[in-house]
C-alpha positions in Angstrom: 10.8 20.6 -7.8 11.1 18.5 -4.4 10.4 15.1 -4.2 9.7 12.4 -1.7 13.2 11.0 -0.5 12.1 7.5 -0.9 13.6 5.4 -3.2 11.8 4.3 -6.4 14.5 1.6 -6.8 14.9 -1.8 -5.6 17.5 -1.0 -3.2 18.8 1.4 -5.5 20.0 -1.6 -7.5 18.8 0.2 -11.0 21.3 3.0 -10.7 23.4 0.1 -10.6 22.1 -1.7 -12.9 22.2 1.0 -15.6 25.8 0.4 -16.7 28.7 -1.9 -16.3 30.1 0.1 -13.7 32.4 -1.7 -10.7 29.9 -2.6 -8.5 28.3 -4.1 -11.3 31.2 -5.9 -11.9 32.0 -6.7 -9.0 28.2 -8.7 -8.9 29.2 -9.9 -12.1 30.9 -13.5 -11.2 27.5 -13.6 -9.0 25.4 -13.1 -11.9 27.6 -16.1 -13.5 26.2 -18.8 -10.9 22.8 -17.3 -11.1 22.5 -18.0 -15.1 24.1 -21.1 -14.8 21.1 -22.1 -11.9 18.6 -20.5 -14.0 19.9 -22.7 -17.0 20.1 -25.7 -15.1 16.2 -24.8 -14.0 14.8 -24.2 -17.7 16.8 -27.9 -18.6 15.3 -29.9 -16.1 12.2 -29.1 -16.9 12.8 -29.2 -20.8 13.9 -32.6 -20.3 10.9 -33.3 -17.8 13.3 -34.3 -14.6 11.1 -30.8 -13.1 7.3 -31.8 -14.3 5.0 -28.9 -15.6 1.4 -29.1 -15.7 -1.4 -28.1 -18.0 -5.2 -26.9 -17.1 -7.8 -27.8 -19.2 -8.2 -24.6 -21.1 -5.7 -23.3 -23.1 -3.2 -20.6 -20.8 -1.4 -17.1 -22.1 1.6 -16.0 -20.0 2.4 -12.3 -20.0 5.3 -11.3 -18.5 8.9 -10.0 -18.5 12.8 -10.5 -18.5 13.8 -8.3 -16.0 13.3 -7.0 -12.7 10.5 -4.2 -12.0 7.4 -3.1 -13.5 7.1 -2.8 -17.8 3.4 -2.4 -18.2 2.2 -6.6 -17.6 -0.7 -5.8 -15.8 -2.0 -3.1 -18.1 -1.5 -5.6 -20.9 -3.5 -7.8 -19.1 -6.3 -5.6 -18.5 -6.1 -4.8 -22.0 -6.3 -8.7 -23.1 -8.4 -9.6 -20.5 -11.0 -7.5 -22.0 -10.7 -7.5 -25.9 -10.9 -11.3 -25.2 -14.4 -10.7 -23.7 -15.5 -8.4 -26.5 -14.3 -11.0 -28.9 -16.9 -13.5 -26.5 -14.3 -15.5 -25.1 -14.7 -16.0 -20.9 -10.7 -15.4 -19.8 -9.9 -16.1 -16.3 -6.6 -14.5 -14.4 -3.7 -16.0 -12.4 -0.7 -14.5 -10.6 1.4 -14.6 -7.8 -0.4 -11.5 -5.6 3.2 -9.9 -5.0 3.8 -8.8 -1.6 0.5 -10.2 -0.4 0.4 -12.2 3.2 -2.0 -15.5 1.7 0.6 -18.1 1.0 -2.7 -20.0 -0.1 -4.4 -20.0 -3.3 -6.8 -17.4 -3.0 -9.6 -15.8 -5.2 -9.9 -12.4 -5.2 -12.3 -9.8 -5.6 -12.9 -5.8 -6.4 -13.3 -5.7 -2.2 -10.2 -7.8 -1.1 -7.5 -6.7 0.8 -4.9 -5.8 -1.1 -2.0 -6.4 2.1 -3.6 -10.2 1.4 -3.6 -10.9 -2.2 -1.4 -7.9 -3.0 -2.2 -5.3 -5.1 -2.2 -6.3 -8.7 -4.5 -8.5 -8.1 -7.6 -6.4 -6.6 -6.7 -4.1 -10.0 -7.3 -6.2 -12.2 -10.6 -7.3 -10.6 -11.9 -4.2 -10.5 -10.3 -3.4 -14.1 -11.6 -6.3 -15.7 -14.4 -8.4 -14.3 -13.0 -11.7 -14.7 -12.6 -14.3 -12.6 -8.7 -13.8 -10.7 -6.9 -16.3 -8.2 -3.9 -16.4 -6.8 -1.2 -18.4 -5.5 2.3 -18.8 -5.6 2.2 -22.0 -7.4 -0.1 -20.7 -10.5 -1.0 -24.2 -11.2 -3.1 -24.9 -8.1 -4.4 -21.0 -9.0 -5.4 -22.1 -12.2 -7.0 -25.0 -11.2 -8.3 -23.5 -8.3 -10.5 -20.6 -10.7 -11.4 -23.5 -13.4 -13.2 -25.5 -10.8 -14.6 -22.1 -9.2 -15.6 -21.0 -13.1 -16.2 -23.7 -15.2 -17.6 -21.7 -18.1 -13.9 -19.9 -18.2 -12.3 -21.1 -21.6 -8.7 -19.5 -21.6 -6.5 -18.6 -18.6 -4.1 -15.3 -18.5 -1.2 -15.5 -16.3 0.5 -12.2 -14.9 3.8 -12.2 -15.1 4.7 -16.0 -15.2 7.2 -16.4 -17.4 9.7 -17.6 -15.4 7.3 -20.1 -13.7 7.7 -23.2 -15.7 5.3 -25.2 -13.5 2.3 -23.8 -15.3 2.2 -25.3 -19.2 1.7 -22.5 -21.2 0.5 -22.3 -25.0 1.3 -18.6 -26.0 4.4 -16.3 -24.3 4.7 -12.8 -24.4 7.0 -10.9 -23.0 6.8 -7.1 -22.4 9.2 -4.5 -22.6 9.7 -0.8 -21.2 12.0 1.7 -22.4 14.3 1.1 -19.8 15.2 -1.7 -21.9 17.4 -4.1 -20.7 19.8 -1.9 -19.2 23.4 -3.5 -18.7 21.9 -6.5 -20.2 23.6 -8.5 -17.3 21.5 -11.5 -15.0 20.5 -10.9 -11.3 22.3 -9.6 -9.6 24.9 -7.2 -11.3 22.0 -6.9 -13.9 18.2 -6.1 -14.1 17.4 -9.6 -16.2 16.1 -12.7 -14.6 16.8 -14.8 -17.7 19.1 -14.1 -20.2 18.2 -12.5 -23.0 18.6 -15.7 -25.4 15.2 -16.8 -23.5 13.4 -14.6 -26.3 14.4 -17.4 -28.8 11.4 -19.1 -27.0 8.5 -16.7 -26.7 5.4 -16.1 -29.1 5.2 -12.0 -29.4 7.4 -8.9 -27.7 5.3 -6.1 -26.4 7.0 -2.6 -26.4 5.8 -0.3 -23.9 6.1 3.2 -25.0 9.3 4.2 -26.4 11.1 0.9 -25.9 13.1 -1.1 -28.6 13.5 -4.7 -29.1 16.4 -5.8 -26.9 17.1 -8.4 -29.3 17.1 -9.9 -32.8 12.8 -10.5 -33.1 13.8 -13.8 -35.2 10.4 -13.4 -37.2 8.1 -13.4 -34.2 5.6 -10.7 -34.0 6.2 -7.4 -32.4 3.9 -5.0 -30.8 3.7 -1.3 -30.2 2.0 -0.5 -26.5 0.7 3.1 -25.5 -0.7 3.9 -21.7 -3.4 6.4 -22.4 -5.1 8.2 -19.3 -7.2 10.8 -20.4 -9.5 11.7 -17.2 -9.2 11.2 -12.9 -12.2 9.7 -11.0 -11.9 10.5 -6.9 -10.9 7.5 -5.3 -13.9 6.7 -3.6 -16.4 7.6 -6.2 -15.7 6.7 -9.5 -18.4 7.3 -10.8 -17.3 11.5 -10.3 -14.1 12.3 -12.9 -12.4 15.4 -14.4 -10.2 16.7 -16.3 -6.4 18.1 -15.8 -8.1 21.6 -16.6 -10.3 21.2 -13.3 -7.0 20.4 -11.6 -4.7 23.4 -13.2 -3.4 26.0 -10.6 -3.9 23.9 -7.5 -1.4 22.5 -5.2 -0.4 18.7 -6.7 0.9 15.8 -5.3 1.9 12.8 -7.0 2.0 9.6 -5.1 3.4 6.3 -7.1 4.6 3.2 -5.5 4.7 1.4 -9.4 8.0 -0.3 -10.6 8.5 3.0 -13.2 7.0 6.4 -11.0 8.6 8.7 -13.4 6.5 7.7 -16.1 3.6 8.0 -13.9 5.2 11.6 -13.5 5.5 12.6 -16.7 2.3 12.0 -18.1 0.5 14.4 -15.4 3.1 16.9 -17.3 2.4 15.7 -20.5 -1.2 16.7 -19.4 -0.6 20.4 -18.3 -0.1 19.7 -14.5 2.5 20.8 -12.4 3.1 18.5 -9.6 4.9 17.4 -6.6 6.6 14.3 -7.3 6.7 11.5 -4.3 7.9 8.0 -5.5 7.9 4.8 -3.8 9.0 1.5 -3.8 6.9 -0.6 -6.0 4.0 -2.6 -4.0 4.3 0.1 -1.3 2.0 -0.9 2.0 1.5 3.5 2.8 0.6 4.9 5.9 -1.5 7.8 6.5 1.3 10.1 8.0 2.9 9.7 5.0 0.5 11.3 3.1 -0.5 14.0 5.2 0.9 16.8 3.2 0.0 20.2 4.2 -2.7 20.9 1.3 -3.4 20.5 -1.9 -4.8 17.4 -4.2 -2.8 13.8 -4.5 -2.9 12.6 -7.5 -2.5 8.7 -8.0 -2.4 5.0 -9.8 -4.6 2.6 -9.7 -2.1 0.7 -8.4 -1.6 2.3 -5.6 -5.3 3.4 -5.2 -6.2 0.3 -4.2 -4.5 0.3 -1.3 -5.2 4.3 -0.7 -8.7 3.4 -0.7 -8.5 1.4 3.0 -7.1 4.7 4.1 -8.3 7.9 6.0 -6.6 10.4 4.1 -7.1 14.2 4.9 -7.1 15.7 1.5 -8.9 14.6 -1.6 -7.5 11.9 -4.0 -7.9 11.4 -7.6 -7.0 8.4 -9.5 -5.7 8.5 -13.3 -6.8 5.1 -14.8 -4.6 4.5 -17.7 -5.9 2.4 -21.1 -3.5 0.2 -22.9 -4.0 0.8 -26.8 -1.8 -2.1 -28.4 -1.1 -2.5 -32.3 -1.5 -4.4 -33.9 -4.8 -6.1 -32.8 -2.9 -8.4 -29.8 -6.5 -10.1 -29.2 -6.5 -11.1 -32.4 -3.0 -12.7 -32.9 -3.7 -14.6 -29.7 -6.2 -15.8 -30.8 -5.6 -17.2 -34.2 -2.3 -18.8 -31.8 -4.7 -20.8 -29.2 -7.0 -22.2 -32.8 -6.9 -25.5 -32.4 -5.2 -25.3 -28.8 -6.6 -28.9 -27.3 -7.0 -29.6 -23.4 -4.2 -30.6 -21.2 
């Protein structure tokens, strides 16, 4: 099956990465200094030499160990709204990856995803809530309090490593690309070492994954991506199903930190397709889309930023529902009891 020739991998790094092979090694005394900085970091703050600040609502980081994507921002989604249906008012926070604003920002369904990157306008659209961002998720979250006063808990995207932002509940998500040669940036994929799970409140394992680590009695949780129908990209409101879609010429387009997966669960769902993977956060161009014929096929991710595009053939999105057990909401929850104010 031919695919796109772009690489899906940060600089190819996760071939790399994959096993303690000589280049590996030969990042390895690299990878020393950068664990010994990072340790150095999570002290001075510890100690309160770096100062960390709270927000007036209690705040939930989501986020990972290593480089790439693991499924944070469908966990969020997922949060975000069994939250809501539990009648709490969640507000959301990240960086906005690859986006231009190096101000905090609020975002909305219609912003421009090159601005406040990509993640960001998804989980707008996905969810409803309230989302800023800024590099410095503090001034974010104090930013969307004082925008939304009647928000009551804040959700951070993939913050973990950003100690400025007090947090009350860590968790920390995993794919089954695990932890590969369990090495630190950057002869390995891990921006902490792994001992940094000693601290967290509940591991998330995305689909097949396994704990990397001894849970040491904290609470672990099984994650499934479930997309079960396509809406065209600019009209939602018109879906189908892979049978409408069988016997016609396929083309998968996924600039996510994991495309294979998106790959294999268009298989999973009858569909023979064209892969074309991309670097994760992918700004696309039309010419690079303009396959001869057929249907693309896409994430929401990357629809997002399809959507600002004049494409010539017709594009339909698989949205993707995170189904998480045990109840996560609920856990949270009876965490933050009792949670006071900053």
């Amino acid at each position: 099956m031919p695919r796109n020739r772009r690489s899906a991998e940060p600089g190819g790094l996760i071939a790399v990465w994959r096993q303690r092979g000589p280049l590996a090694c030969l990042l390895f005394p690299i990878s020393l200094v950068f664990r010994a900085l990072v340790a150095l970091r999570q002290v001075a703050y510890r100690i309160g030499l770096i100062a960390s600040r709270g927000v007036s609502v209690p705040v939930v980081v989501i986020g990972n160990l290593t480089v790439g994507g693991s499924g944070k921002t469908p966990l969020v989604i997922h949060l975000a709204s069994a939250l809501r249906a539990r009648g709490r008012c969640p507000g959301i926070v990240s960086r906005g990856y690859r986006g231009t604003t190096r101000r905090v920002a609020a975002v909305t369904a219609g912003s421009d995803p090159a601005v406040v990157g990509d993640e960001p306008v998804m989980l707008a659209r996905s969810t409803g809530c309230p989302v800023f961002v800024g590099r410095d998720r503090t001034a974010a979250a104090i930013a969307l309090l004082a925008a939304h006063p009647d928000c009551d808990v804040v959700l951070c995207d993939d913050g973990l490593q950003h100690y400025r932002l007090k947090r009350d509940l860590e968790l920390a998500v995993f794919d089954e690309r695990g932890v590969m040669n369990g090495w630190c940036l950057p002869a390995g994929p891990l921006r902490e070492p792994l001992t940094r799970l000693a601290r967290i409140d509940g591991l998330v394992l995305n689909g097949n994954a396994v704990s990397p680590a001894p849970t040491l009695g904290r609470p672990v949780f099984s994650m499934r991506l479930q997309g079960r129908y396509f809406s065209r990209l600019n009209d939602p409101r018109t879906t189908c199903d892979a049978a409408d879609l069988a016997g016609a010429e396929l083309h998968a387009v996924a600039g996510i930190g994991a495309p294979q997966r998106f790959f294999d669960t268009l298989r999973a769902m009858g569909l023979d397709v064209v892969e074309h993977a991309f670097p994760d956060h992918y700004q696309y161009g039309v010419d690079e889309l303009a396959f001869a014929g057929g249907v693309l096929l896409t994430t929401e991710k990357d629809a997002v930023k399809l959507a600002r595009l004049s494409l010539p053939l017709p594009v339909w999105v698989l949205p993707v529902a995170a189904e998480v057990s045990p109840d996560l909401a609920e856990f949270v929850l009876e965490k933050l009891n009792g949670c006071s104010s900053a």
